[in-house]
N, C-alpha and C positions, 0 to 999 in steps of 0.2 A: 904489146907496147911496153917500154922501160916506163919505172915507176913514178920518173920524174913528168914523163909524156901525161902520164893518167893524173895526174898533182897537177900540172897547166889545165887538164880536159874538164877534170872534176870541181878546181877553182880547191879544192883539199890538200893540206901542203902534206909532202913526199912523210914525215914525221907523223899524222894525223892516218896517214895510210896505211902504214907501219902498225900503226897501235889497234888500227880497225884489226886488221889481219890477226895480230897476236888476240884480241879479246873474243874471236869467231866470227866478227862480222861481215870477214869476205873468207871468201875458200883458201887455201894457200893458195902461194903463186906458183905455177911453172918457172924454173929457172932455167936459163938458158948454159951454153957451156961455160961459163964465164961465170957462173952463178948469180947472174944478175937477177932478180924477178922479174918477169913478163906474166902483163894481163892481155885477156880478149878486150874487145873494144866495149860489148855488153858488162863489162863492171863499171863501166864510168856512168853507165845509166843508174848503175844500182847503189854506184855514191851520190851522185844528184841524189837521189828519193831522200837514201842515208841522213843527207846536208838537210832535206827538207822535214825528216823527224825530228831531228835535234833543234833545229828551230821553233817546232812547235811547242818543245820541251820536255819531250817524251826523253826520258835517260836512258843511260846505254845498257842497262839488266833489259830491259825493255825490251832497246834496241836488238840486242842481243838474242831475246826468246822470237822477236819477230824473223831473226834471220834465221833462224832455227828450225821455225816452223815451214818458211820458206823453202829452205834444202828438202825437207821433205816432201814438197808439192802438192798436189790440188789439191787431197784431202786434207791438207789443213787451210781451207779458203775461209770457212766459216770462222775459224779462229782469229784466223789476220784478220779479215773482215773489224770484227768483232773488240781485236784491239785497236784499229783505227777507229772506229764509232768512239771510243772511249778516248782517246787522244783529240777528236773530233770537237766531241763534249767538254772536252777542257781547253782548248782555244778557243770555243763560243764564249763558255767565262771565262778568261783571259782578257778577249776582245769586250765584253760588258763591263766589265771591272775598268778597263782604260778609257771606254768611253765614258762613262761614268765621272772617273778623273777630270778629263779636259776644263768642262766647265769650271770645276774649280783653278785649275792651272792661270786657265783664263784669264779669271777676275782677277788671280795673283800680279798676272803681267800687266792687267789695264792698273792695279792701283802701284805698280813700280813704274807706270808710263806717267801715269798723273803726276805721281812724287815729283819722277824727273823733270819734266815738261815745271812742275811749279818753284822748281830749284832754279832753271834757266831763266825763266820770270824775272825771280830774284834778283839772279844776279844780273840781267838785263836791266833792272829800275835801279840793283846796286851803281853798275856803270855809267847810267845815266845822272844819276843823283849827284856822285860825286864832280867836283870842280876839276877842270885841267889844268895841267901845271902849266904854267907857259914859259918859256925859254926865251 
């Protein structure tokens, strides 16, 4: 498939794929006569994952050694392994540190609800209080 097909498939723009390719994180491409790039359809699975490390916030030296290890196969399982537990461990506390957050956030919003709600007050007893002009 053309690189633009895999950038729709992957949800990864044609530029982000480019740059995977040139830093080692996908194989080179096949080109065709045209020198277009052509991928198999199993890279699109392997940008999904890609999209799903860097969210986690694993960086791309990371990224990079885990596709490395990769190329080489089984015998490096224990390693990949081994770097996911640790990417793992750091989006557990990711995830604890925001919960954590919330409640505070929270209370931020209920006392800028009260503010508001007691400024409408205001100005509701302001509109009432005052006399109409009559014409």
């Amino acid at each position: 498939m053309k690189i633009g097909d895999l950038a729709n498939l992957s949800g990864l723009s044609v530029h982000t794929i480019r740059y995977y390719e040139k830093v080692g994180l996908l194989p080179p491409a096949h080109r065709d006569t045209g020198g277009q790039r052509q991928y198999s359809s199993e890279i699109a699975g392997w940008l999904r994952f890609l999209r799903h490390l860097k969210s986690t916030g694993m960086g791309i030296s990371d990224m990079v050694r885990y596709a490395q290890l990769r190329a080489k196969g089984t015998e490096t399982a224990q390693e990949r392994r081994q770097m996911l537990e640790i990417q793992r461990d750091k989006v557990v506390q990711q995830i604890a540190l925001l919960q954590s957050t919330l409640p505070i956030l929270d209370k931020k919003i209920d006392i800028y609800r009260d503010m508001e709600r007691a400024h409408i007050m205001e100005a509701d007893h302001d509109n009432r209080s005052k006399p109409k002009k009559r014409v």
